[in-house]
PLY file of the C-alpha trace (Angstrom):
ply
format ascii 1.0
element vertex 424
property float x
property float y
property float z
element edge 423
property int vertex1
property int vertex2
end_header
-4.69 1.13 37.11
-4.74 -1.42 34.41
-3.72 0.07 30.90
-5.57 -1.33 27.92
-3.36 -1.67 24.94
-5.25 -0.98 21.67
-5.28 -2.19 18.25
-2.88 0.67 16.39
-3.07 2.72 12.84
-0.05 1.67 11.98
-1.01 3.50 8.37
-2.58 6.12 7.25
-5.62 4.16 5.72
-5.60 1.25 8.31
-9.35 0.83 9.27
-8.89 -3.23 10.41
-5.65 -5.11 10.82
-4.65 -8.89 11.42
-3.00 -9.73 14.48
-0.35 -12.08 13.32
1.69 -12.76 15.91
2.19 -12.48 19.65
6.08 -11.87 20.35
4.51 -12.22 24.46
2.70 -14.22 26.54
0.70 -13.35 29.70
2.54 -12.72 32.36
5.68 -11.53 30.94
7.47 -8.67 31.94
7.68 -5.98 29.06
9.75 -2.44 28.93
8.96 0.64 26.54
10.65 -0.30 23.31
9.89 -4.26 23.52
8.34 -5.72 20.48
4.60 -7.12 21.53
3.72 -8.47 18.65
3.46 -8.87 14.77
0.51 -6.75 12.76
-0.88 -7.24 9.65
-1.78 -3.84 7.88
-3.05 -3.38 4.46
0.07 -2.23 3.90
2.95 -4.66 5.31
3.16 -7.05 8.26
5.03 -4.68 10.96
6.31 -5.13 14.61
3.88 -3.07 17.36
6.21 -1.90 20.12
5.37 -1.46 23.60
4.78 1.85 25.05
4.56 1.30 28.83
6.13 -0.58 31.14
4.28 -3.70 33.05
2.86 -7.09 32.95
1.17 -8.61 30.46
-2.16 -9.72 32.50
-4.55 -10.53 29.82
-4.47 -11.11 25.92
-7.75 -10.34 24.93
-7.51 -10.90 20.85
-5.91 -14.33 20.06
-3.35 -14.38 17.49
-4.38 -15.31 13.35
-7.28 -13.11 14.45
-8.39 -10.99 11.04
-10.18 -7.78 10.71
-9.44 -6.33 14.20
-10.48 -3.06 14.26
-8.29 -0.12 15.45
-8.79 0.90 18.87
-9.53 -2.51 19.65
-8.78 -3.66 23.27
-6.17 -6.53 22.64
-4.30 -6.79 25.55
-4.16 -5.67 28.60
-1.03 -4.36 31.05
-0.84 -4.12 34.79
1.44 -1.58 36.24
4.24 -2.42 38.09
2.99 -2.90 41.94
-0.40 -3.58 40.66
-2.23 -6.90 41.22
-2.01 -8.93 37.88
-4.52 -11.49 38.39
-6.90 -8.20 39.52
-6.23 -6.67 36.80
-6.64 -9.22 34.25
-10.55 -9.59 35.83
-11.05 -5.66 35.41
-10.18 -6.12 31.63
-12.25 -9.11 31.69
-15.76 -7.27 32.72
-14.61 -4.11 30.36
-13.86 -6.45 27.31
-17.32 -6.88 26.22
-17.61 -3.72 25.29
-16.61 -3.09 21.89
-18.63 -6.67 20.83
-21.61 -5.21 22.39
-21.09 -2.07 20.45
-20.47 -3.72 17.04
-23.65 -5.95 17.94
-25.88 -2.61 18.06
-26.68 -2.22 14.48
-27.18 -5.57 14.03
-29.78 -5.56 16.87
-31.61 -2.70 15.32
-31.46 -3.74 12.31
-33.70 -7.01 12.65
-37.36 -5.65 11.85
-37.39 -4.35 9.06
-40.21 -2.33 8.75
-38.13 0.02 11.25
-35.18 -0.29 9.00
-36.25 1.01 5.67
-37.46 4.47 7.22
-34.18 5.19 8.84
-32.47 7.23 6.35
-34.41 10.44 8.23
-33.16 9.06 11.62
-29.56 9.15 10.61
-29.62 12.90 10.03
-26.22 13.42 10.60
-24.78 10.93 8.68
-25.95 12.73 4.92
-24.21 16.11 4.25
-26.41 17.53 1.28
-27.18 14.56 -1.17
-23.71 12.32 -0.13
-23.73 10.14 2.41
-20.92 9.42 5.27
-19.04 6.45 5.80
-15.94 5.10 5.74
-13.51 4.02 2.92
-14.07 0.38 4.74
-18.25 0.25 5.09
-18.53 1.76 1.48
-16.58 -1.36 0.23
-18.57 -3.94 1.95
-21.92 -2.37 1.37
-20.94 -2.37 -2.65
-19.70 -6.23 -2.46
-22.81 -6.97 -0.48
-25.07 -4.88 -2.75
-26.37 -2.25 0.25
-27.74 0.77 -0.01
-26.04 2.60 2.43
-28.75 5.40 2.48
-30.83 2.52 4.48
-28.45 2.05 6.98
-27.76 4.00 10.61
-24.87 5.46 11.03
-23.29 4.77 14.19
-19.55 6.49 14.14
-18.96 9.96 14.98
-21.68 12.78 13.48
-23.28 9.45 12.64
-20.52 8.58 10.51
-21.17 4.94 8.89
-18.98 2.03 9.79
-18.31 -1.68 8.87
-20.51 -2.41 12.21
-23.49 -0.80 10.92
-23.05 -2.21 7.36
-22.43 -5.81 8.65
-25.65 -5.56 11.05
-27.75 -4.67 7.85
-29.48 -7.58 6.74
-30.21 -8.40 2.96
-33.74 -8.75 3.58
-33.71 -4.90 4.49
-31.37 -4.33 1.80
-34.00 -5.55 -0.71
-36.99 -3.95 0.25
-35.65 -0.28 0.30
-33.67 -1.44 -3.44
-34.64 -2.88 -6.72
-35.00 -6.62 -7.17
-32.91 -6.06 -10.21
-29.82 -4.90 -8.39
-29.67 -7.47 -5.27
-29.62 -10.03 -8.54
-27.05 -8.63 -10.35
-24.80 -8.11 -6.96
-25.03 -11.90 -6.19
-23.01 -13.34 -8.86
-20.31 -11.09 -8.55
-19.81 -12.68 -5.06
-18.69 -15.69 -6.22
-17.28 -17.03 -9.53
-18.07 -20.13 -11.42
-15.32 -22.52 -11.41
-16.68 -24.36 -14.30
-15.95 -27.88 -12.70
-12.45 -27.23 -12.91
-10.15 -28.32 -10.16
-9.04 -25.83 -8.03
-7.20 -24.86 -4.10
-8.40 -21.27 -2.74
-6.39 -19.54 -0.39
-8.02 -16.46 1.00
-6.66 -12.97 0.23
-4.31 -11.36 2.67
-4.92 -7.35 3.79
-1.89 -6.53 1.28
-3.32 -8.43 -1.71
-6.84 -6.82 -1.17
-5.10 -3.43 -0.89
-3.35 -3.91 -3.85
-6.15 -5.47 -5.64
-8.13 -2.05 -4.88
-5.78 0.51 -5.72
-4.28 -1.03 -9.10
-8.64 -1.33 -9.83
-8.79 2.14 -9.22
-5.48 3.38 -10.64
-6.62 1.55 -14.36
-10.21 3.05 -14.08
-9.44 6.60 -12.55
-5.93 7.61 -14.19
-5.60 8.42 -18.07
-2.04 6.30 -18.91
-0.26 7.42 -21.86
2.44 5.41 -22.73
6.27 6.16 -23.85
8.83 3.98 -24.86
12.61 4.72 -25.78
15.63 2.27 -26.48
18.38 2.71 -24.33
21.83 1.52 -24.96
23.88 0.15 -22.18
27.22 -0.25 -23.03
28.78 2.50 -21.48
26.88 2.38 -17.82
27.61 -1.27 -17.88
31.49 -0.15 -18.27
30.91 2.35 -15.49
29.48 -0.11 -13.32
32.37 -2.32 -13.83
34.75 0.23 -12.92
32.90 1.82 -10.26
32.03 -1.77 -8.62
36.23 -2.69 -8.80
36.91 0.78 -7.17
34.28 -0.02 -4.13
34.92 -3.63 -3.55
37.10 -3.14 -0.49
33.74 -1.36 0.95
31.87 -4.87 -0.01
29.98 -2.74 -2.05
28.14 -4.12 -5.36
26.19 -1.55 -7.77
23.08 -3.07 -9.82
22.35 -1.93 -13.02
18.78 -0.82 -10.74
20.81 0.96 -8.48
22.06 3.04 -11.57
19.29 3.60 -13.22
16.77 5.14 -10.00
19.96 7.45 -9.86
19.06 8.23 -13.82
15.55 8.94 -13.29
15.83 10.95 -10.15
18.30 13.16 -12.34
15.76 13.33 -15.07
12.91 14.47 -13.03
14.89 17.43 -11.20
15.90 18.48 -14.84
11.98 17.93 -15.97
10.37 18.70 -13.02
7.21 19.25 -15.07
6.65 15.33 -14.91
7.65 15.39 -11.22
4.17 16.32 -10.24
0.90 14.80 -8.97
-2.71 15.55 -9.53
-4.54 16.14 -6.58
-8.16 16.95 -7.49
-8.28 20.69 -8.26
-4.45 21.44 -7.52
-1.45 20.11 -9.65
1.20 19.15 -6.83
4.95 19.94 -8.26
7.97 18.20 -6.01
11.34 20.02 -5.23
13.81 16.82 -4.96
12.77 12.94 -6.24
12.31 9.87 -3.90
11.78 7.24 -5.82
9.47 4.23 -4.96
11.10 0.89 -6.31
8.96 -2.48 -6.97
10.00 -5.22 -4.58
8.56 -8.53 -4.64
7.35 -10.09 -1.58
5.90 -13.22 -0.51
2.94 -11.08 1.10
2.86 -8.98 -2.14
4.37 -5.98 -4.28
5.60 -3.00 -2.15
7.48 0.12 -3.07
10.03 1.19 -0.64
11.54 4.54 -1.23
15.13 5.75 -1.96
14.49 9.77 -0.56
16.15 12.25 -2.40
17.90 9.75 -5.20
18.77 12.91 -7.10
21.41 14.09 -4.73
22.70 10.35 -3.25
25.72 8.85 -4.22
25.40 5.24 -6.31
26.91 3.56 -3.20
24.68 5.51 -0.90
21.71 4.13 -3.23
22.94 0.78 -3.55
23.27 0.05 0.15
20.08 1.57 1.45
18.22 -0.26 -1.65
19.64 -3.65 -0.24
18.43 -2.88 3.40
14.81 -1.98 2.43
14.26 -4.94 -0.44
15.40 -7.12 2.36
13.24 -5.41 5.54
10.35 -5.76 2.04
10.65 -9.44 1.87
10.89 -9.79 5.71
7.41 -7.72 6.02
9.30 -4.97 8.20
9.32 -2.03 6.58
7.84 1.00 8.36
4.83 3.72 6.82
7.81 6.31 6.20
9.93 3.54 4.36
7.09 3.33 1.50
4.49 5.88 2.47
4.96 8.78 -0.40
7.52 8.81 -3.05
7.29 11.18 -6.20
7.58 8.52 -9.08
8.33 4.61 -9.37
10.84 2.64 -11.11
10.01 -0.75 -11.72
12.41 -3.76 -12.96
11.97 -7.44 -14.36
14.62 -7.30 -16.62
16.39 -9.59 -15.10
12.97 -12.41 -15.58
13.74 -11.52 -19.29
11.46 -9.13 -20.20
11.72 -7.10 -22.80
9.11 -4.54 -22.58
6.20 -3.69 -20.66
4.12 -0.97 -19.35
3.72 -0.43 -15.62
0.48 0.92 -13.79
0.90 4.13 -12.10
0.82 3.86 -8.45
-1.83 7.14 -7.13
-1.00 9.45 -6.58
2.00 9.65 -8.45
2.05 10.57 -11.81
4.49 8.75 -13.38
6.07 5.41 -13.65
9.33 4.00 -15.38
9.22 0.36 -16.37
12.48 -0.79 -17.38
13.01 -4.56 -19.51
16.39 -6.44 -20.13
19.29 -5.17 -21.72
20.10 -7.39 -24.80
22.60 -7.66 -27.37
20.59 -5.77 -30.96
21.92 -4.37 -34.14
21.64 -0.85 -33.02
23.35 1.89 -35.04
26.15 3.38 -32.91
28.54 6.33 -34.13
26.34 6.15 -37.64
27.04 2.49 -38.20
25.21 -0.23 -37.52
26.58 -2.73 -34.65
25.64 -4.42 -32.15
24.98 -3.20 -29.27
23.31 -3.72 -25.43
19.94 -2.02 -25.77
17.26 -1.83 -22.93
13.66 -0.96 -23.50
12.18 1.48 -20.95
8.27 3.03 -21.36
7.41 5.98 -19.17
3.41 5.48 -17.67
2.39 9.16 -16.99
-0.80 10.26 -15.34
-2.17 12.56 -18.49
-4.55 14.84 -16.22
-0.68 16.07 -14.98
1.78 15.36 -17.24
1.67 16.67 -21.09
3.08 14.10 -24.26
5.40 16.61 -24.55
6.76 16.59 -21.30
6.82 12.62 -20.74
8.76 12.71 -23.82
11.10 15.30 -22.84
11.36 13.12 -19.52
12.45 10.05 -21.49
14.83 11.84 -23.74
16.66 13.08 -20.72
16.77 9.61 -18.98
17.58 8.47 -22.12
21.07 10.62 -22.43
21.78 10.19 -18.77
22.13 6.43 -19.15
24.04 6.61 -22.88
26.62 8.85 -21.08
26.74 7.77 -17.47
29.64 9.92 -16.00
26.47 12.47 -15.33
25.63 10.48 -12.99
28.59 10.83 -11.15
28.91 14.80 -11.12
0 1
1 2
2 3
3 4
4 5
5 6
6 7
7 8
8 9
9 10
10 11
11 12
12 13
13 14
14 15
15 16
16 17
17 18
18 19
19 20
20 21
21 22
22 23
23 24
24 25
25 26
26 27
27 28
28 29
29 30
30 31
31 32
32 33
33 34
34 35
35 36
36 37
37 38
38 39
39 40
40 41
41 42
42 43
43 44
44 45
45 46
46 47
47 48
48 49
49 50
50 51
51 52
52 53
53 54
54 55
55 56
56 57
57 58
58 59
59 60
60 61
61 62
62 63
63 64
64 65
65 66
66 67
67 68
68 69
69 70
70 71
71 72
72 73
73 74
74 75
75 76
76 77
77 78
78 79
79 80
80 81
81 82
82 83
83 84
84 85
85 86
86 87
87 88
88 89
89 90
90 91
91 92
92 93
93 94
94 95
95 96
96 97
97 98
98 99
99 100
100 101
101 102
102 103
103 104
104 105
105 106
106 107
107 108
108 109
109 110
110 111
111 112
112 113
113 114
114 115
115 116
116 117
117 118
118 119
119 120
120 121
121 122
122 123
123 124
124 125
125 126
126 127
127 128
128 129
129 130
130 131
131 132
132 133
133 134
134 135
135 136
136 137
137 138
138 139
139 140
140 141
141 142
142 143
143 144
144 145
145 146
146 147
147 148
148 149
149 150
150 151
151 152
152 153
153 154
154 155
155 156
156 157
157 158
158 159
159 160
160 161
161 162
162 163
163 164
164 165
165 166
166 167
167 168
168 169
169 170
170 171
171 172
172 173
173 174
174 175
175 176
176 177
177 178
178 179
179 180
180 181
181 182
182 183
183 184
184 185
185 186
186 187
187 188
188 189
189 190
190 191
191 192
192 193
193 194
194 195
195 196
196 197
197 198
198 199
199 200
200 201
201 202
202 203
203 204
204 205
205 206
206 207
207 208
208 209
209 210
210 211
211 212
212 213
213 214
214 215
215 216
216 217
217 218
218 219
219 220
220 221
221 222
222 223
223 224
224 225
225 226
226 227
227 228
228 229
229 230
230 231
231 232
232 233
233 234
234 235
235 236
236 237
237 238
238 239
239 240
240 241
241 242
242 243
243 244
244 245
245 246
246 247
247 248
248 249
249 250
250 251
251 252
252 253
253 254
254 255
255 256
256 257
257 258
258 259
259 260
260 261
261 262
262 263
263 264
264 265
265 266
266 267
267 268
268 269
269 270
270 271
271 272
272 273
273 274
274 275
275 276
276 277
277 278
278 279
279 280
280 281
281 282
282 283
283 284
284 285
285 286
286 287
287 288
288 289
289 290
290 291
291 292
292 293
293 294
294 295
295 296
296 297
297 298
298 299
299 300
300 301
301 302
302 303
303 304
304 305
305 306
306 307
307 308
308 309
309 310
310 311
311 312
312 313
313 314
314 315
315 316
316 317
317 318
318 319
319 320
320 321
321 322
322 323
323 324
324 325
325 326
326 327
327 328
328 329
329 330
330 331
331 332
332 333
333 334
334 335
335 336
336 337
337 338
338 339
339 340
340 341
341 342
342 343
343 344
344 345
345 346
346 347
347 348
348 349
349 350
350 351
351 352
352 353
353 354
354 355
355 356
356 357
357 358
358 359
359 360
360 361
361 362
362 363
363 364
364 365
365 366
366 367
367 368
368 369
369 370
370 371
371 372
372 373
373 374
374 375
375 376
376 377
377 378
378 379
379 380
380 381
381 382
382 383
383 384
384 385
385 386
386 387
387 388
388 389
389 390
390 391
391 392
392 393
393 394
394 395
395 396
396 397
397 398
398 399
399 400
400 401
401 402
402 403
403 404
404 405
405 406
406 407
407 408
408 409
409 410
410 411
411 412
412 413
413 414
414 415
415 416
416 417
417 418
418 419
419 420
420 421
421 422
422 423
């Protein structure tokens, strides 16, 4: 029997994905384990594996296809012994299926005198005064200005879903809403360019996920900001010992790699800030994995170093190295970035002197960390000069006290003046 291979969830919040790549063509022989192709989440781009064995006897979704939903039929796989060419046909007459579905809405949809009564038709879809539907349909019904309490529900419990909110026409939209509001929606659709010449290039799933969750981090999360100077002087001596002893391993230490070692040490001695607020429950972590901003050409992602507390430096440095690189590649898997108790991020080494870094939900804090540069600083109750780095704490005020952040830095703080800690 012919097995239909589906669009995966390859995260957690992955409603649509982009089909990037096909790694196989039809006809080709693949084993459990083989790579099938290359899948745009709103997280990463990430290899889908094969999970049967057969022949590839149809590709039903065409690569650089966007907004494939999960469960999707985009391929299809004939057993071994079975008739390709028969089976390719049986996936042909099934395929229509899910477009025929996704048409539904759109079908009923069209008159609208039947559409602005519905609301009592989708019964199941309201539980008291709030209305189901997914993460995904709520977005596009805001950007398209639609009243989702117009609109059938044709998921699960008659749950709503991009379907039913693409099939809902403006027209409907309008008559059930004030003029007022389908006006104000329209401009924020598209932005004047003022004459002014310009290229566009459309928004991949990572930059839109991004784009959403920073939105909602600024508007949802109280920041309080805290900034201490840090001098360097003796972890950059450290480094340079520690970096002669393990140079037969081919093993380099970063000033980064040092200082998520720093903060994961600090939060097990504060674990007050190594917390997250989780609606009516304060969340408090026994050991610190720190996510780390990596730049991507797709995007920033935060791979995690688990349990940095209790790592060695080398141990850090090395596993840092493979992620930022499987980061830039787009290979990273959910459990390489999925999680993480706080966030360190770096652009020192752009120059930067001091910034302070949004707080990536839900975790409440985040370290930002600028470059270390030669400043009259007083050292031993003199004044010299000395290597000083600028580092501001963003902490999530609904968890995290003033008093605790600033404990937090302070400890950091002392960790990186007098670095043999680290080493304990």
């Amino acid at each position: 029997m012919p097995i239909s291979i589906q669009m995966p969830a390859l995260s957690p919040t992955m409603e649509e994905g982009t089909l990037s790549k096909w790694l196989v063509k039809e006809g080709d022989t693949v084993s459990a384990g083989d790579i099938m192709a290359e899948i745009e989440t709103d997280k990463a781009t990430m290899e889908f594996e094969a999970v049967d064995e057969g022949v590839i006897a149809k590709i039903s979704v065409a690569e650089g296809t966007e907004g494939v939903a999960v469960g999707t039929v985009i391929a299809t796989l004939a057993e071994e012994g079975e008739d390709v060419a028969q089976a390719a046909a049986s996936s042909g007459s099934a395929a229509p299926a899910p477009t025929a579905k996704a048409e539904v809405p759109a079908a009923e949809s069209t008159p609208t005198p039947t559409q602005a009564p519905s609301p009592s038709p989708a019964a199941p879809a309201p539980i008291g005064d709030r209305i189901v539907a997914s993460p995904l349909a709520k977005r596009i019904a805001e950007d398209r200005g639609i009243d989702l309490g117009s609109v059938t529900g044709s998921g699960p419990n008659g749950r709503i879903v991009k379907a039913d909110v693409e099939g809902s026409k403006p027209a409907a939209v309008s008559a059930a809403a004030p003029v007022e509001t389908t006006a104000t929606a329209a401009p924020a659709t598209k932005t004047p360019d003022f004459g002014i010449p310009f290229e566009s290039e459309k928004l991949n799933n990572i930059r839109k996920t991004i784009a959403r969750r920073l939105t909602e981090a600024k508007q949802t999360i109280p920041h309080i900001y805290l900034t201490v100077d840090v001098q360097l002087d003796k972890l950059l001596k450290l480094r340079s010992e520690l970096n002669a002893a393990l140079e037969p391993q081919g093993i380099k230490l970063s000033v980064n790699d040092l200082l998520i070692k720093a903060l994961a040490k600090a939060l097990v001695q504060v674990p007050k800030c190594n917390v997250s607020f989780a609606g009516d429950e304060l969340r408090k972590y026994s050991r610190a994995d720190i996510s780390v901003a990596v730049a991507a050409p797709s995007g920033l992602i935060t791979p995690i170093i688990v349990d940095a507390g209790n790592k060695a430096m080398s141990a850090i440095s090395t596993e840092m190295k493979e992620l930022a690189g499987k980061a830039r590649d787009g290979k990273l898997q959910p459990h390489e970035y999925q999680g993480g108790t706080a966030s360190l991020s770096n652009l020192g080494m752009f120059g930067i002197k001091q910034f302070d870094a949004v707080i990536n939900p839900p975790q409440a804090m985040i370290m930002a960390v600028g470059a270390g540069e030669k400043r009259p600083h007083v050292v031993d109750g003199a004044l010299d000069v000395a290597t000083v780095m600028s580092a501001t704490g963003s902490f999530d005020h609904r968890a995290i006290d003033g008093a605790d952040g600033a404990e937090l830095m302070k400890v950091f703080k002392e960790l990186v003046e007098a670095p043999l800690g680290l080493v304990a």
